[in-house]
VEXVEX-509027 format. One record per residue (C-alpha): residue number from 1; x, y, z. Coordinates in Angstrom, 1 decimal, always signed. Example, Ala and Ser with C-alpha at 12.3 -4.5 7.8 and 13.67 -1.06 7.14 Angstrom:
<sites>
site k:1; px:+12.3; py:-4.5; pz:+7.8
site k:2; px:+13.7; py:-1.1; pz:+7.1
</sites>
This chain:
<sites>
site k:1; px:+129.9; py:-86.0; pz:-32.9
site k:2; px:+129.6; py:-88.9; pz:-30.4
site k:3; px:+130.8; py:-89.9; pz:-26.9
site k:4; px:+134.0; py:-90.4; pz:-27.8
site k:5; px:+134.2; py:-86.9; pz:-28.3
site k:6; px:+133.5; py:-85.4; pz:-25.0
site k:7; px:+136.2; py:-83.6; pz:-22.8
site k:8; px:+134.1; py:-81.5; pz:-20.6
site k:9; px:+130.9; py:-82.5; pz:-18.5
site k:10; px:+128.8; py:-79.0; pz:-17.5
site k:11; px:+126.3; py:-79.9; pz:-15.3
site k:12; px:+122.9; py:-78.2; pz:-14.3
site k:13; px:+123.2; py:-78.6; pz:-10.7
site k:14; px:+119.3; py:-77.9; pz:-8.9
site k:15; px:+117.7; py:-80.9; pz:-9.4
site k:16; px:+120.4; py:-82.4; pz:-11.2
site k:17; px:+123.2; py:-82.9; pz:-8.5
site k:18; px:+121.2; py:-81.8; pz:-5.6
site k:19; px:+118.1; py:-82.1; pz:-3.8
site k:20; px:+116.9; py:-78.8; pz:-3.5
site k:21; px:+113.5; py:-80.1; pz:-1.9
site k:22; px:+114.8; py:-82.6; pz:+0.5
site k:23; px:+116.9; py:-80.1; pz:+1.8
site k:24; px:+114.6; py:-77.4; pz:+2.3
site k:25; px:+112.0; py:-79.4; pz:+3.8
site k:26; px:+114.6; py:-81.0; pz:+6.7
site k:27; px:+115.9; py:-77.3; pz:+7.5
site k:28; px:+112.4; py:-76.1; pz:+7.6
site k:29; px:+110.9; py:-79.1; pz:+9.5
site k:30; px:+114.0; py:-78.2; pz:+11.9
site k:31; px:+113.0; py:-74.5; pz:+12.4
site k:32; px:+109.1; py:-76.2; pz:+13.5
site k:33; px:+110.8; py:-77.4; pz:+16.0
site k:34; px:+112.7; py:-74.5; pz:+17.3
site k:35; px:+109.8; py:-71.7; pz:+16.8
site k:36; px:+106.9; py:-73.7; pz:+17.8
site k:37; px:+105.6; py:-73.7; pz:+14.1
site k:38; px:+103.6; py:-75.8; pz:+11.8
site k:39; px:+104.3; py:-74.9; pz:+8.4
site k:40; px:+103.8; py:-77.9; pz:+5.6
site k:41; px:+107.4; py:-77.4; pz:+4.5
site k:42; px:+106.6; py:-79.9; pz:+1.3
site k:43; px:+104.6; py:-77.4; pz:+0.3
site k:44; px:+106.4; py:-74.4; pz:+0.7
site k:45; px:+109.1; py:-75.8; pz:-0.7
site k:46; px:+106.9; py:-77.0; pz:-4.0
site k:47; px:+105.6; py:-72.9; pz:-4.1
site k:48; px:+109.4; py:-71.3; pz:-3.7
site k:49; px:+110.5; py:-73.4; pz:-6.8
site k:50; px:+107.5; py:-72.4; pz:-8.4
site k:51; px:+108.6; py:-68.7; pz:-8.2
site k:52; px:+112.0; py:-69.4; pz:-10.1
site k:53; px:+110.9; py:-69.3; pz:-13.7
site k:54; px:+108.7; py:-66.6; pz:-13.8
site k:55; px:+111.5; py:-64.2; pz:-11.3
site k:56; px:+114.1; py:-65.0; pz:-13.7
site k:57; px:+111.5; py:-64.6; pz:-17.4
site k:58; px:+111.3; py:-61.6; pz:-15.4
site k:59; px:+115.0; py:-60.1; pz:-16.0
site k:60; px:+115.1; py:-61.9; pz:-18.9
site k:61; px:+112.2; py:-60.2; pz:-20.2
site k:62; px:+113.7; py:-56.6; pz:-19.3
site k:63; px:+110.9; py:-56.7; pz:-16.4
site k:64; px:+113.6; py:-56.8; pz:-13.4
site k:65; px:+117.3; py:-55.3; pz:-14.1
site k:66; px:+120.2; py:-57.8; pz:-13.3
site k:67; px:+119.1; py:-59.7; pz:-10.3
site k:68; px:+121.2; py:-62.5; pz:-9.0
site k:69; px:+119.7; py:-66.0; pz:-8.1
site k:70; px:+120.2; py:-64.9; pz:-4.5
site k:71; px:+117.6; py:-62.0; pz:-4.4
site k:72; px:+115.3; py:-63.6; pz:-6.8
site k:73; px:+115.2; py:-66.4; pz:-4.4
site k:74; px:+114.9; py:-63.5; pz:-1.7
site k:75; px:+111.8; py:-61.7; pz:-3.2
site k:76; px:+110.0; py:-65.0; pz:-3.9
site k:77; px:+110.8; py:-65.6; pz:+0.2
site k:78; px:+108.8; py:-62.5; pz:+0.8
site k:79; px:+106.1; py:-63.3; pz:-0.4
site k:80; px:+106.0; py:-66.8; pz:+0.6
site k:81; px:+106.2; py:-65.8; pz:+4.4
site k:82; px:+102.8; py:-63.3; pz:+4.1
site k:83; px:+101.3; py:-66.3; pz:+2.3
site k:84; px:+101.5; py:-68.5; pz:+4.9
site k:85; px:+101.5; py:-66.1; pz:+8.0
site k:86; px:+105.3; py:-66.4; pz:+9.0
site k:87; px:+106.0; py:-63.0; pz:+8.5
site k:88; px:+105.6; py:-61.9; pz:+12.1
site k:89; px:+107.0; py:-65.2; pz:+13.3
site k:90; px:+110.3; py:-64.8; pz:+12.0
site k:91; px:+113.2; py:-62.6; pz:+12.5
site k:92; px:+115.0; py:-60.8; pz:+10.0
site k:93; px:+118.1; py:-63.0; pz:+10.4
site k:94; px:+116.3; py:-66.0; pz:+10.8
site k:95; px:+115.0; py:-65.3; pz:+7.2
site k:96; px:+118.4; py:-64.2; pz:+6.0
site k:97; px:+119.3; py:-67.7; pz:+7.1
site k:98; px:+116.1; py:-69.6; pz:+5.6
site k:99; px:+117.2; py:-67.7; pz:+2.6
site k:100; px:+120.9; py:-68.9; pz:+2.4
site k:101; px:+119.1; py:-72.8; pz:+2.4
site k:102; px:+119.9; py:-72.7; pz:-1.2
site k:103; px:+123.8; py:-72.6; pz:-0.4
site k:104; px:+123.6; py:-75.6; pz:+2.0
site k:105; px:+121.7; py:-78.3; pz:-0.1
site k:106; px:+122.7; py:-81.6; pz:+0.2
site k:107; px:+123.8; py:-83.7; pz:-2.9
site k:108; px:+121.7; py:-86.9; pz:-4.1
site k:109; px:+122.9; py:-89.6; pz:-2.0
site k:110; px:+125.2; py:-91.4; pz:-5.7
site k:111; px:+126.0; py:-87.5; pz:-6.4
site k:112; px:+129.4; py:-87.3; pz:-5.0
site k:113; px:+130.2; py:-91.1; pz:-6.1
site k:114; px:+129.4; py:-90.6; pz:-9.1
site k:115; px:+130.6; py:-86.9; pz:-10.1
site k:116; px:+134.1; py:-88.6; pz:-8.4
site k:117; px:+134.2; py:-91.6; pz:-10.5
site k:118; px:+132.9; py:-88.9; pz:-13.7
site k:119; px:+136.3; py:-86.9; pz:-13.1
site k:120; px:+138.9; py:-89.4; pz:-13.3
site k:121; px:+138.1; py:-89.3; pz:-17.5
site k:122; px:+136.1; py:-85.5; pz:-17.6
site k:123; px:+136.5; py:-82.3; pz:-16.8
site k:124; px:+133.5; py:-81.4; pz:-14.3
site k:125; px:+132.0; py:-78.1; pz:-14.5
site k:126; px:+128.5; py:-76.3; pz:-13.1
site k:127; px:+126.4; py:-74.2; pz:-15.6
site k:128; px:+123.3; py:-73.6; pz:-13.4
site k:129; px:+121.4; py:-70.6; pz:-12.9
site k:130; px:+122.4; py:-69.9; pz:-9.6
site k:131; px:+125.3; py:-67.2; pz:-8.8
site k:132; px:+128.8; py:-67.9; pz:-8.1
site k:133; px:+128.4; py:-67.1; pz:-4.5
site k:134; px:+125.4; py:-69.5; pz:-4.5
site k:135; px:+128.1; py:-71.9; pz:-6.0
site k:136; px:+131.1; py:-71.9; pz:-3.9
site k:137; px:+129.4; py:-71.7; pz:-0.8
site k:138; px:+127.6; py:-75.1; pz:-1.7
site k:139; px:+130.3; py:-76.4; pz:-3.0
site k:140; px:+132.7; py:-76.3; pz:-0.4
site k:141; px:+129.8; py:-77.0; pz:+2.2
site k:142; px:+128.4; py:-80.5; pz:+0.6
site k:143; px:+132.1; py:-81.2; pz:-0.9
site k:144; px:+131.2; py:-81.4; pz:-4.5
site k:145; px:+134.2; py:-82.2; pz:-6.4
site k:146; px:+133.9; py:-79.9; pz:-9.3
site k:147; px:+137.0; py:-79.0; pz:-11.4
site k:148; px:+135.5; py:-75.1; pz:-12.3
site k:149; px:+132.6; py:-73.3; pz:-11.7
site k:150; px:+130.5; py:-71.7; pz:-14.3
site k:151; px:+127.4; py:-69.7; pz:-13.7
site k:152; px:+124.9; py:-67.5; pz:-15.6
site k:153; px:+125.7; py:-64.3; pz:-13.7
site k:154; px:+129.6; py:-64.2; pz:-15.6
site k:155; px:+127.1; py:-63.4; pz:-18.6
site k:156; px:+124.1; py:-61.9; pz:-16.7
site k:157; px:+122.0; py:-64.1; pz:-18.7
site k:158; px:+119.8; py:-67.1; pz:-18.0
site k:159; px:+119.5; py:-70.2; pz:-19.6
site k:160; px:+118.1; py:-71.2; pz:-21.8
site k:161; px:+119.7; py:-67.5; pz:-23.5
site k:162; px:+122.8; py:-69.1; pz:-25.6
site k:163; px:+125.0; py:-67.2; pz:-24.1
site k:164; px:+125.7; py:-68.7; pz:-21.0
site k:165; px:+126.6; py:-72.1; pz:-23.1
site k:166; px:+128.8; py:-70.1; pz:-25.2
site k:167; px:+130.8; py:-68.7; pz:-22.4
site k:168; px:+131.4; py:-72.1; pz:-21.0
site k:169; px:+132.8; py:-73.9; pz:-24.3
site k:170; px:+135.0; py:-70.9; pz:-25.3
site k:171; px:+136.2; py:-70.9; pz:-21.4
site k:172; px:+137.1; py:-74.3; pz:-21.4
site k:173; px:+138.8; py:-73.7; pz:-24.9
site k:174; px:+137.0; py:-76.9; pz:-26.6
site k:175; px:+134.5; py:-77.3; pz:-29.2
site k:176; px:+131.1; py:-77.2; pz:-28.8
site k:177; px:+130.6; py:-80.8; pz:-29.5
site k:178; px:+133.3; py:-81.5; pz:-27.1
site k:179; px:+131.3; py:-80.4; pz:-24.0
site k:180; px:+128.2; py:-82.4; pz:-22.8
site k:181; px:+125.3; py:-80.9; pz:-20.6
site k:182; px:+124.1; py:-82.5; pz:-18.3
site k:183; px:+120.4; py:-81.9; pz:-16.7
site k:184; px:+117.8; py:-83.2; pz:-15.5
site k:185; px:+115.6; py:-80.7; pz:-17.4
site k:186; px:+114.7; py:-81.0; pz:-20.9
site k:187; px:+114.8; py:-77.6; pz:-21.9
site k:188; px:+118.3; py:-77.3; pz:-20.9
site k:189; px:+119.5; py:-79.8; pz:-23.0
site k:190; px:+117.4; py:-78.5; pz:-25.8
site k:191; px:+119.1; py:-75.2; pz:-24.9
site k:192; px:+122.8; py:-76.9; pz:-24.8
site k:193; px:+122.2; py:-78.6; pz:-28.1
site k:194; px:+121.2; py:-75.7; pz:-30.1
site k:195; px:+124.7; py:-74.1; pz:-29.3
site k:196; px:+126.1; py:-77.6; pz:-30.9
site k:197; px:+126.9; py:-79.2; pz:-27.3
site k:198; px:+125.9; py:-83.0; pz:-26.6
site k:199; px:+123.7; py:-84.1; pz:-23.5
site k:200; px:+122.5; py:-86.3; pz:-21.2
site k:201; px:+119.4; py:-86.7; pz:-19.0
site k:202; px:+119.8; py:-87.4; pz:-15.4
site k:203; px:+116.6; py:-88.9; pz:-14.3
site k:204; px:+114.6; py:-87.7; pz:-11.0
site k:205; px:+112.8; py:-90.7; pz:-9.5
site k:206; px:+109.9; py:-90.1; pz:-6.8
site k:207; px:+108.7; py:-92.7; pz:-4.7
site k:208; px:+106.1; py:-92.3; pz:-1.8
site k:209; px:+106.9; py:-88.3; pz:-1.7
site k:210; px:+110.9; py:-88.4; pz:-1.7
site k:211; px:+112.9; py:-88.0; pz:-4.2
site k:212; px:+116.5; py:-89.5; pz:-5.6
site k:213; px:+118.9; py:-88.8; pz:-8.3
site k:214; px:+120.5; py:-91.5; pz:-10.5
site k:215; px:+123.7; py:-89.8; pz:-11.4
site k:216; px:+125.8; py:-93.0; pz:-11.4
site k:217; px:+123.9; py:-93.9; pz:-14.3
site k:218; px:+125.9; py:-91.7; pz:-16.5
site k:219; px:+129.4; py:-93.4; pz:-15.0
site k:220; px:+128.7; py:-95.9; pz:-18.1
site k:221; px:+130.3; py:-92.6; pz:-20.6
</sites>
């Protein structure tokens, strides 16, 4: 098993290929201005990605049925807005919108550089969390250049459960170590390797409260 090997790139993409923070924050800082608000957006943003893991140990856990990344998102929205007092404040479209921020975020500035420069060798293809509406709408609205999209909800499980990994190698009709993950989460690429697939770490830098994405770092494969 070694570099040589790989055919197939899957890539986590929150965090990984785009900056669900930055994003949320400029949209939010945007609605401010257009409601007469003053929500820290930085922080609402921090306490909304907070609420992922445990909404989706949740279903995982037999808590929840099936529930899409969408309405997970959705319930942990809820309560965000009676935390900090924007319940009253916002219409019920206006949320609806606020919600559907997670199917406009913008990629890391090398993201689309590098993911090009990735395909002329790989086959590029998303295994995230998120659900394939989530997908394609972001997608085709930040132009990410993937070859397929793969998602948890074709298996209504999510990662780190194997079977979302194992969908995606038998899909693309490789070998497991013919497919390399790609996250900037450790515990995916734990996950990815136990199901006999490679991986590499894209690293998340902060400086003085923003954030960036080396991507281009993996263009060396």
């Amino acid at each position: 098993m070694t570099l040589s090997d790989v055919k197939a790139l899957t890539f986590d993409v929150f965090g990984t290929v785009v900056d669900y923070r930055g994003t949320i924050i400029r949209e939010g800082e945007r609605l401010n201005q257009a409601r007469g608000l003053q929500v820290d957006w930085a922080q609402f943003a921090d306490a909304w990605r907070a609420r992922y893991r445990p909404s989706i140990a949740r279903v995982m856990q037999g808590g929840l049925p099936w529930t899409n990344l969408d309405a997970l998102h959705r319930l942990a929205l809820d309560e965000l807005l009676s935390a900090f007092q924007l319940n009253d404040r916002l219409t019920e479209d206006e949320k609806v919108q606020l919600n559907r921020v997670w199917h406009r975020l913008q990629p890391w500035p090398d993201a689309i550089p590098g993911l090009t420069h990735l395909r002329k060798r790989f086959i590029l293809a998303t295994l995230p969390n998120g659900n394939m509406a989530l997908l394609v709408n972001m997608a085709k609205y930040s132009a990410l250049p993937w070859d397929c999209i793969f998602s948890a909800e074709l298996v209504q499980a999510y990662k780190p459960d194997p079977r979302p990994y194992q969908m995606t190698i038998n899909l693309l009709g490789l070998h497991s170590y013919e497919v390399m993950m790609v996250a900037a989460h450790q515990e995916d690429l734990r996950a990815a390797q136990v199901q006999g697939m490679q991986a590499a770490l894209s690293r998340v830098h902060w400086s003085k409260g923003h954030t960036s994405c080396q991507l281009s770092s993996l263009t060396d494969l």
